[in-house]
TITIKE-673437 format. One record per residue (C-alpha): x, y, z. Coordinates in pm, 1 decimal. Example, Ala and Ser with C-alpha at 12.3 -4.5 7.8 and 13.67 -1.06 7.14 Angstrom:
2
<<1230.0,-450.0,780.0>>;
<<1367.0,-106.0,714.0>>;
END
This chain:
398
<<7382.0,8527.4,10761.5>>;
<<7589.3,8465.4,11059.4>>;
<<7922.5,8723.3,11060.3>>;
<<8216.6,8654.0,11285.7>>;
<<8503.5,8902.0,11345.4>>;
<<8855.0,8739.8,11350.1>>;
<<9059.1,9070.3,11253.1>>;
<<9102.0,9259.5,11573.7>>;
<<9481.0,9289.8,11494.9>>;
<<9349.4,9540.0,11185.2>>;
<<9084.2,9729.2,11430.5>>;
<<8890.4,9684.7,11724.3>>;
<<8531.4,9807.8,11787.3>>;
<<8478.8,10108.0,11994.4>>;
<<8389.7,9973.6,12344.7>>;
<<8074.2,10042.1,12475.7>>;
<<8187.2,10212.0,12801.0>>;
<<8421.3,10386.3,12592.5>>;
<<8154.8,10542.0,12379.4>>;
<<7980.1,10661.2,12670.8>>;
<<8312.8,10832.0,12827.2>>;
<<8372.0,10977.0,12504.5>>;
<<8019.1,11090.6,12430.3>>;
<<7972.1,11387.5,12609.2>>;
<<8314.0,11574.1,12484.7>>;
<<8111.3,11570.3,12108.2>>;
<<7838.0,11761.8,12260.9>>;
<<7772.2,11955.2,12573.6>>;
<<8199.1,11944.5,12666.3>>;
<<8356.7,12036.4,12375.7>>;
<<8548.1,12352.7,12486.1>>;
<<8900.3,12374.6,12424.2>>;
<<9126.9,12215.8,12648.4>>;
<<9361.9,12543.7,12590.8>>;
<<9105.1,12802.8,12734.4>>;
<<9119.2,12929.0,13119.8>>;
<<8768.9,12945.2,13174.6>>;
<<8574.5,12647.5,13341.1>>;
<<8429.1,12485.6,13066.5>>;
<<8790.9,12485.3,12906.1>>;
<<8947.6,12349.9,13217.5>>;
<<8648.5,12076.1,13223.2>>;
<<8786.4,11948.8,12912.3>>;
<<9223.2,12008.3,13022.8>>;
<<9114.1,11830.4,13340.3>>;
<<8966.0,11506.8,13093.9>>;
<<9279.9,11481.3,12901.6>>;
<<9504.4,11491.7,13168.8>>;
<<9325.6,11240.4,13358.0>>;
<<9322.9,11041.6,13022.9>>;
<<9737.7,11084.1,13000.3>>;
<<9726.4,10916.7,13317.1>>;
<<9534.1,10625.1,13226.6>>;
<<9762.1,10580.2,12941.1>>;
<<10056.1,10644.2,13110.9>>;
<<9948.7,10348.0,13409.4>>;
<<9911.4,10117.6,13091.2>>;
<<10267.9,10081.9,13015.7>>;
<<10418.0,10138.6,13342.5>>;
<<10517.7,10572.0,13242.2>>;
<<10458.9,10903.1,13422.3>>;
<<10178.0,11062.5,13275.4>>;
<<10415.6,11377.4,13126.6>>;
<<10566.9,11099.6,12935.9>>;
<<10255.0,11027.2,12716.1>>;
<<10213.7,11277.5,12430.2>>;
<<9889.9,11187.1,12217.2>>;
<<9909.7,11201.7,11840.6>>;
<<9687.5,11102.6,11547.6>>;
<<9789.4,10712.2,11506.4>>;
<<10035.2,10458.8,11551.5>>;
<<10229.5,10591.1,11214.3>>;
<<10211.9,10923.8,11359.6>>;
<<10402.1,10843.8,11661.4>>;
<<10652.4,10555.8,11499.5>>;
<<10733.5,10886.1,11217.0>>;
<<10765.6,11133.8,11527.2>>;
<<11004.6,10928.4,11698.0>>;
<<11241.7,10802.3,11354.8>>;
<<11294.3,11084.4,11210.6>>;
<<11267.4,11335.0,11562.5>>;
<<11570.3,11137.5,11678.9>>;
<<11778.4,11152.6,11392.7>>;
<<11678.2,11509.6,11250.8>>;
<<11956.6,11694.9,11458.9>>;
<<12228.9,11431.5,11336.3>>;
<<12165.6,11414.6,11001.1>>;
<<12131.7,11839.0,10985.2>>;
<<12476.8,11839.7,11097.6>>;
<<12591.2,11640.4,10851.3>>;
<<12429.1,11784.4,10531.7>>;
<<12575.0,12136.3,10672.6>>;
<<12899.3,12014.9,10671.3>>;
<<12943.0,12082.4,11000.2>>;
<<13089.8,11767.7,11145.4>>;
<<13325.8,11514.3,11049.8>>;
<<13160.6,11221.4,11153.6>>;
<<12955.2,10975.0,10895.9>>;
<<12577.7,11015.9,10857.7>>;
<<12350.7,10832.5,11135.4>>;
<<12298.1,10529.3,11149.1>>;
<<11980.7,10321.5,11237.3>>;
<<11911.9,9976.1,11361.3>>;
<<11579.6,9793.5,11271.4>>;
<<11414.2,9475.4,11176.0>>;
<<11308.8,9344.1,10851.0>>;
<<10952.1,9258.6,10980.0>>;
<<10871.4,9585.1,11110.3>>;
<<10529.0,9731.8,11026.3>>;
<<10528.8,9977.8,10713.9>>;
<<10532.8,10271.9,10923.0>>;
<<10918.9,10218.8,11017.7>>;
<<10995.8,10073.7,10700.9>>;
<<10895.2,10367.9,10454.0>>;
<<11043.6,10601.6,10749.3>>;
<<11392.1,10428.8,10776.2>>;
<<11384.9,10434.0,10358.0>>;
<<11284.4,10797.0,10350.6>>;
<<11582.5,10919.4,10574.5>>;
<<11824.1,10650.8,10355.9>>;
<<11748.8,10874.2,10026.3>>;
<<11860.2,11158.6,10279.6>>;
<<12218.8,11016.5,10325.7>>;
<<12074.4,10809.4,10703.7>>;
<<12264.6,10451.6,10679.9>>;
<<11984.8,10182.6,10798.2>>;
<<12028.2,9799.2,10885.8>>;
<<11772.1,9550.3,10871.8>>;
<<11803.7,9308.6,11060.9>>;
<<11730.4,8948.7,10954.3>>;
<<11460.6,8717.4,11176.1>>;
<<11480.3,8355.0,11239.9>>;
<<11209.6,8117.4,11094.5>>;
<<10982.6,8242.9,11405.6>>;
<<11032.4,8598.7,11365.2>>;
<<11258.6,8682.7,11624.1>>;
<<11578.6,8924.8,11590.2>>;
<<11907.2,8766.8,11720.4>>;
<<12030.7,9032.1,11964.7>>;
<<12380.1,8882.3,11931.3>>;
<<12323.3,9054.6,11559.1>>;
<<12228.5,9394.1,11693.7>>;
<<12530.4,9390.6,11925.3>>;
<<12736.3,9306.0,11595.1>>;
<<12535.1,9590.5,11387.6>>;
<<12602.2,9863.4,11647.1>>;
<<12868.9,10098.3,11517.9>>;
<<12977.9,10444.1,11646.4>>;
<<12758.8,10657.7,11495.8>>;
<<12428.5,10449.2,11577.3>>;
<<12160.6,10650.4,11695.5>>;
<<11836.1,10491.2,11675.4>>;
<<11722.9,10122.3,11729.7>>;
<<11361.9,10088.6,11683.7>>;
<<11239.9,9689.0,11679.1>>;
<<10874.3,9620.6,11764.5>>;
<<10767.2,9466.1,12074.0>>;
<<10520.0,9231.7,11899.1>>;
<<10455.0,9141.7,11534.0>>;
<<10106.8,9238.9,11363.9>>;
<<10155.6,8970.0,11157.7>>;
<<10259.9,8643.7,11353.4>>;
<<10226.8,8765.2,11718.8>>;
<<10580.2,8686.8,11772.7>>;
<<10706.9,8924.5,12103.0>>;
<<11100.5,9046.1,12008.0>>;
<<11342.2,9055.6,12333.0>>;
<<11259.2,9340.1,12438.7>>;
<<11424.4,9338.3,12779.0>>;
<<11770.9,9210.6,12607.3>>;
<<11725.5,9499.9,12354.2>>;
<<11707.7,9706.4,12617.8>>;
<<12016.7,9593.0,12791.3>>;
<<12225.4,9638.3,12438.0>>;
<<12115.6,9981.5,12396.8>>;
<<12189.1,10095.2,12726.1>>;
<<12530.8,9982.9,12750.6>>;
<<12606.9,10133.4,12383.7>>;
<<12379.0,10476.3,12483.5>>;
<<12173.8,10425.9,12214.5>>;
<<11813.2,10540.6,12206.2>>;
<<11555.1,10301.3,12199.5>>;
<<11200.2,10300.9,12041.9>>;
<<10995.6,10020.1,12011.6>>;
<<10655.8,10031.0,11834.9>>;
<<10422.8,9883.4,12113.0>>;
<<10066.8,9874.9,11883.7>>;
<<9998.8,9510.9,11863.6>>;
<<10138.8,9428.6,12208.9>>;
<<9960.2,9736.8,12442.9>>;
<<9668.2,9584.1,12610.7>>;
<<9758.6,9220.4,12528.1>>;
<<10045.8,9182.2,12680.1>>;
<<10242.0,9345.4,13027.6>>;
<<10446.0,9659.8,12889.2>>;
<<10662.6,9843.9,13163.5>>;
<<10833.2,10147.5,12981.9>>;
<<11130.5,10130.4,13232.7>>;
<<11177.6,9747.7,13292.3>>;
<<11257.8,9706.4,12882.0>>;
<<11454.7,10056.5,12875.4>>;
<<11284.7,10208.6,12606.0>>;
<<11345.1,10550.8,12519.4>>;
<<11043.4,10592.8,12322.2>>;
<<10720.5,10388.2,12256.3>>;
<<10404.3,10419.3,12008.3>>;
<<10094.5,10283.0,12078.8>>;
<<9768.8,10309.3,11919.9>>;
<<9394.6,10361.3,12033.1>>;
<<9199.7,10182.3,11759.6>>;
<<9386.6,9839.6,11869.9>>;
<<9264.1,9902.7,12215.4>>;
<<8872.1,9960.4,12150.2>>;
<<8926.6,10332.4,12151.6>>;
<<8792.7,10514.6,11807.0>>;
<<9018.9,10524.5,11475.9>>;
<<9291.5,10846.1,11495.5>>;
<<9354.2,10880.5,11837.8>>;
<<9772.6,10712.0,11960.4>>;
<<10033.4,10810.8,12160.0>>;
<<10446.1,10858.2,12161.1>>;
<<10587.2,10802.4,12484.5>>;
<<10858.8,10983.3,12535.9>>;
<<11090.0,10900.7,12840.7>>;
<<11143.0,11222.2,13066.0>>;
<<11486.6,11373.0,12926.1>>;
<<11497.8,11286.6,12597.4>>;
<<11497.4,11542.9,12317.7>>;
<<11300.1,11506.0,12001.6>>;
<<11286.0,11740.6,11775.2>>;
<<10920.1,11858.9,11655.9>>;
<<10770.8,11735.4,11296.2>>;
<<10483.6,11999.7,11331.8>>;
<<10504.2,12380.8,11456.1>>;
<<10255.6,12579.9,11639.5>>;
<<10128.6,12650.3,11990.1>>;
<<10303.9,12450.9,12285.6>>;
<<10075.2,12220.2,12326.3>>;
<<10200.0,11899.2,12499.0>>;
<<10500.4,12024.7,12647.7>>;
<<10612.4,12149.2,12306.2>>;
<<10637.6,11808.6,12116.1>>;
<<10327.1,11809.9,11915.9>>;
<<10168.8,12162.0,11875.4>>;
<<9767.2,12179.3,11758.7>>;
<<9458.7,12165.1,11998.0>>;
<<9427.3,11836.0,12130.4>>;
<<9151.3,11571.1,12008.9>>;
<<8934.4,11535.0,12334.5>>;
<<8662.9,11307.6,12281.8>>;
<<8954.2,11034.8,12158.8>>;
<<9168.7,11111.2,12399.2>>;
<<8878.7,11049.3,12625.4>>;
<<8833.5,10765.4,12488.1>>;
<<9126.0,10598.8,12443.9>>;
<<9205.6,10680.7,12818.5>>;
<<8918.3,10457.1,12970.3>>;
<<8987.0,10194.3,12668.1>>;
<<9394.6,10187.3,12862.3>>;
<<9219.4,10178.4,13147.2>>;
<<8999.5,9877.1,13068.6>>;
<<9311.4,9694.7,12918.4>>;
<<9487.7,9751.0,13239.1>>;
<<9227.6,9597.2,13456.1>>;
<<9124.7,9297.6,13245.5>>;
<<9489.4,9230.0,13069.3>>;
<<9544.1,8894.7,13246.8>>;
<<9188.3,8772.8,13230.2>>;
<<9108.7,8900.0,12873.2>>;
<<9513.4,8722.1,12779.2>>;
<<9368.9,8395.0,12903.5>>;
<<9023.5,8337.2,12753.8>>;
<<9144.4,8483.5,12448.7>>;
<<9470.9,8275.6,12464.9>>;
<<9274.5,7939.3,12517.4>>;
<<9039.6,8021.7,12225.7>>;
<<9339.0,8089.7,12005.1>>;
<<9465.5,7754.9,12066.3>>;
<<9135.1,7544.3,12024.5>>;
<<9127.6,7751.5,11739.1>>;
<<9462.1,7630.2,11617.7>>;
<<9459.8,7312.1,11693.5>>;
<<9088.0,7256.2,11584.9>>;
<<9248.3,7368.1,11227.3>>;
<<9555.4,7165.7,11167.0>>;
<<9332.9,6859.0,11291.0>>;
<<9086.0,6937.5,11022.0>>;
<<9321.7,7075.5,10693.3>>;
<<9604.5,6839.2,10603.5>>;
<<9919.8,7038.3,10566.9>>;
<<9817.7,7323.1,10706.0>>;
<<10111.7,7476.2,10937.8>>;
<<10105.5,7770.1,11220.8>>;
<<10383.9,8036.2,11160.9>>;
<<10612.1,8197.1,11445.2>>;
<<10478.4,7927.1,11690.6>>;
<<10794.1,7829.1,11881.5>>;
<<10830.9,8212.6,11975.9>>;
<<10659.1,8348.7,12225.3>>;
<<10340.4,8519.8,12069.1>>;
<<10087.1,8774.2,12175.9>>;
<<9824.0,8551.1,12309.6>>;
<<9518.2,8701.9,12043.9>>;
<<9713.3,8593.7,11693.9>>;
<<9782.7,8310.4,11514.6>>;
<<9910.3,8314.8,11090.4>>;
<<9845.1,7956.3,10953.6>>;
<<9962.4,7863.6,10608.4>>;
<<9743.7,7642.9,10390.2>>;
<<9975.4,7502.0,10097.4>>;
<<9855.5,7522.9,9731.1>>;
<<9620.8,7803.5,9790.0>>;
<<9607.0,8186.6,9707.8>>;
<<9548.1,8336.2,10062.5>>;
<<9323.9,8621.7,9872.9>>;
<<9106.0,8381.0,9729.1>>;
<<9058.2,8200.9,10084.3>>;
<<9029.3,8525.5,10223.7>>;
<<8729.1,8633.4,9965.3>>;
<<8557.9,8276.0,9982.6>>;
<<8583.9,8259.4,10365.5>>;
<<8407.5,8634.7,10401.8>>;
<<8109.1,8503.4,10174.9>>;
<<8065.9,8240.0,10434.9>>;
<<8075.8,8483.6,10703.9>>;
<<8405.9,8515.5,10838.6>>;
<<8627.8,8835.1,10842.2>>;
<<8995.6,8735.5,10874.6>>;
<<9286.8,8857.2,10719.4>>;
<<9622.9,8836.0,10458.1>>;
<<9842.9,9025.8,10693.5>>;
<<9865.5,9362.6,10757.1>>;
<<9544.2,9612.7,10693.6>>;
<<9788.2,9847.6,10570.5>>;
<<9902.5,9671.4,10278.9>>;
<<9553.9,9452.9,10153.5>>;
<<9563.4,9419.4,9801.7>>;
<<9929.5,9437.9,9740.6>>;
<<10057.4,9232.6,9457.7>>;
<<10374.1,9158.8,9688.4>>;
<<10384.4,8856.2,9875.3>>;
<<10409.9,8954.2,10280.7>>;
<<10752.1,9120.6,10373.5>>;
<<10711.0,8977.0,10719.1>>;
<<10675.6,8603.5,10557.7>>;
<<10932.5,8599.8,10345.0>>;
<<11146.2,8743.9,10605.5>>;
<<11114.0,8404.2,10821.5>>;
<<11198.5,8207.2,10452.1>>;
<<10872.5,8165.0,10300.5>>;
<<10880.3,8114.7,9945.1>>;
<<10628.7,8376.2,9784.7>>;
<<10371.4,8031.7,9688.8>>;
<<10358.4,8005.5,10069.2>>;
<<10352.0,8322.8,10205.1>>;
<<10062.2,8410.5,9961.5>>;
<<9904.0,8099.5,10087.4>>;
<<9866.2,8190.1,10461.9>>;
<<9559.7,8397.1,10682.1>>;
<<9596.7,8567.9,11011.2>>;
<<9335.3,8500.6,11247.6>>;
<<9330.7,8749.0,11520.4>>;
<<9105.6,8761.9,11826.5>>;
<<8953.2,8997.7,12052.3>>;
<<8810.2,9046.4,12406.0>>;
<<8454.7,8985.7,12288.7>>;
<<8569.8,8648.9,12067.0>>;
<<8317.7,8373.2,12189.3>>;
<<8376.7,7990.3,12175.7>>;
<<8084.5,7966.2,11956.9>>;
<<8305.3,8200.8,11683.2>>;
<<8539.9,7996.3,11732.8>>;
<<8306.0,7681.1,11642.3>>;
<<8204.1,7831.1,11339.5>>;
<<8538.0,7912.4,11197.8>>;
<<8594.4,7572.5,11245.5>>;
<<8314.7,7474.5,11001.5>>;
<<8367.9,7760.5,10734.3>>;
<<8734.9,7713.3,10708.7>>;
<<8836.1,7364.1,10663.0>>;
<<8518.0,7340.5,10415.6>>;
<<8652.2,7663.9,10221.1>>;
<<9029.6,7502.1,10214.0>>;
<<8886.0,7178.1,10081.9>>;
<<8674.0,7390.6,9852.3>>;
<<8952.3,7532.0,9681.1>>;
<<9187.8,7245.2,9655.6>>;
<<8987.0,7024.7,9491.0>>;
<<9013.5,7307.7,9215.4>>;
<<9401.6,7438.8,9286.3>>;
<<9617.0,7281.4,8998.8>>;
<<9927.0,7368.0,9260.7>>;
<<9789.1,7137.0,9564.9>>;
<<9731.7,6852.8,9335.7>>;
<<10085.7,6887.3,9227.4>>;
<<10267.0,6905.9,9589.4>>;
<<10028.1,6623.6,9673.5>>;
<<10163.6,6334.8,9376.2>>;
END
């Protein structure tokens, strides 16, 4: 039976040039990257030269990149390192001001989510903002949210759901002018889309390898030169002291030469994969009456498009498209088989009928046009499949 992958947004495959970077650090180099002797400096000399291919990525200096174990790793790191300090203060007793206070979105991705609403059960203040039907923040709210003791704004560059790219740049501007630190989590938007650290004025920024055709538990935290964060795990001083523990070579490796593949092919691999999202879109609504694309009047990551098929149960589409062949997804990886209807849907104003009722199709670099051709079979065939037995599409349709 014919398989085609259209969930790159949950994980990408290793890269084959990637596998063979990474290869050798499993076998014949796998000294510590800590030792003095040569063998040990074999391996210190691979990870720095992977910290710079990272670094050249999103515009950084390679000291800035500090590798960690995933995206949730890094987004944690960053929450609750900037607000740890603050909030000690304040549970001492030892100053008069109110707890901290953090700035986010409601459509963030889980891993700033449960960390905002872990440091609100320890007396941290957090506001969520609201997003327009597309997805995007108004950043004339975050000016209004902003109060003295702010210390954190962390709003993702791009959506894993929808695509949809926030304002970064304007962000940036906001937090500057108030001194606020800045972190955005970068992991659907590295390697799809430009990302220059300084041009947005981010403080801090996670990204993550398995997005990027690097192997599964290999990210990074970039950490703008002068900014203190204090540590979540104590050791050594590895990594200038942020993130003690002997460093994961063969991913690092890896996920160097997969940044340094996304660098070189970012506006060639955005355009072919761009063009098949659209044929892909457009291909659908022509053939499934009703059927709607979500966040499209934002500007989206060029790989991702969520499409919302009234009167079905996305989970059932999802199960009956996968017999056919076709791996997509309900939204985020993290969260399959929630009872919950998406957080990120009914965010924009989905009811929960409609935000169960919607896929996200994601591509990747390797995504042919004759995928693309067979989605367009399997899908409007599945949709029609189900209708004809889906009491609620019968009902919206009299």
């Amino acid at each position: 039976m014919t398989r085609v992958y259209l969930d790159f947004n949950a994980t990408t495959p290793v890269d084959p040039a990637v596998l063979d970077t990474m290869l050798p650090y499993l076998a014949a180099d796998f000294a510590n990257p800590s030792s003095i002797h040569t063998p040990g400096q074999r391996a210190r000399a691979a990870v720095e030269t992977a910290r710079e291919q990272v670094a050249a990525l999103i515009g950084a200096k390679p000291p800035e990149i500090i590798f960690t174990s995933g995206g949730t790793e890094s987004d944690n790191h960053a929450i609750f390192g900037s607000v740890a300090q603050p909030l000690l203060a304040v549970q001492r007793k030892e100053s008069a001001t109110p707890p901290p206070h953090i700035i986010t979105s409601a459509i963030e991705h889980e891993a700033v989510l449960n960390a905002c609403q872990a440091l609100e059960k320890q007396g941290v203040n957090v506001t969520y903002l609201p997003v327009d039907r597309n997805g995007q923040i108004d950043p004339a709210a975050l000016r209004a949210a902003i109060r003295p003791e702010t210390t954190l704004i962390t709003i993702m560059h791009a959506n894993n759901e929808l695509g949809t790219i926030q304002p970064l740049e304007e962000i940036g501007r906001i937090a500057k002018h108030h001194k606020i630190r800045l972190h955005t989590d970068a992991v659907q938007s590295a390697g799809k889309i430009p990302i220059d650290v300084k041009h947005f004025g981010v403080d801090l920024l996670s990204l993550s390898g398995h997005k990027i055709y690097a192997p599964k538990g290999i990210a990074a935290l970039y950490v703008r030169s002068g900014t203190k964060l204090r540590q979540l795990l104590h050791g050594g001083h590895h990594q200038r002291g942020f993130r003690p523990g002997t460093e994961n070579v063969a991913g690092i490796v890896a996920f160097g030469k997969a940044a340094e593949i996304a660098h070189l092919s970012l506006d060639t691999d955005a355009k072919r994969v761009r063009a098949l999202r659209d044929q892909l879109e457009h291909g659908l609504l022509a053939r499934i009456p009703d059927a709607r694309v979500n966040g499209e009047a934002a500007p989206r990551t060029p790989n991702t498009t969520n499409i919302t098929f009234p009167g079905l149960e996305g989970e059932a589409l999802l199960i009956a498209l996968d017999l056919k062949g076709l791996a997509v997804s309900t939204g985020a990886a993290c969260s399959s088989g929630a009872v919950e209807p998406s957080h990120v849907l009914t965010a924009i104003g989905f009811s929960a009928d409609d935000a169960r009722a919607s896929l996200r199709f994601s591509l990747g670099r390797h995504t042919t046009a004759g995928e693309i051709e067979f989605a367009l079979q399997v899908v409007p065939a599945a949709v029609a499949q189900l209708r004809a037995i889906a009491p609620t599409y019968h009902a919206q349709s009299r």
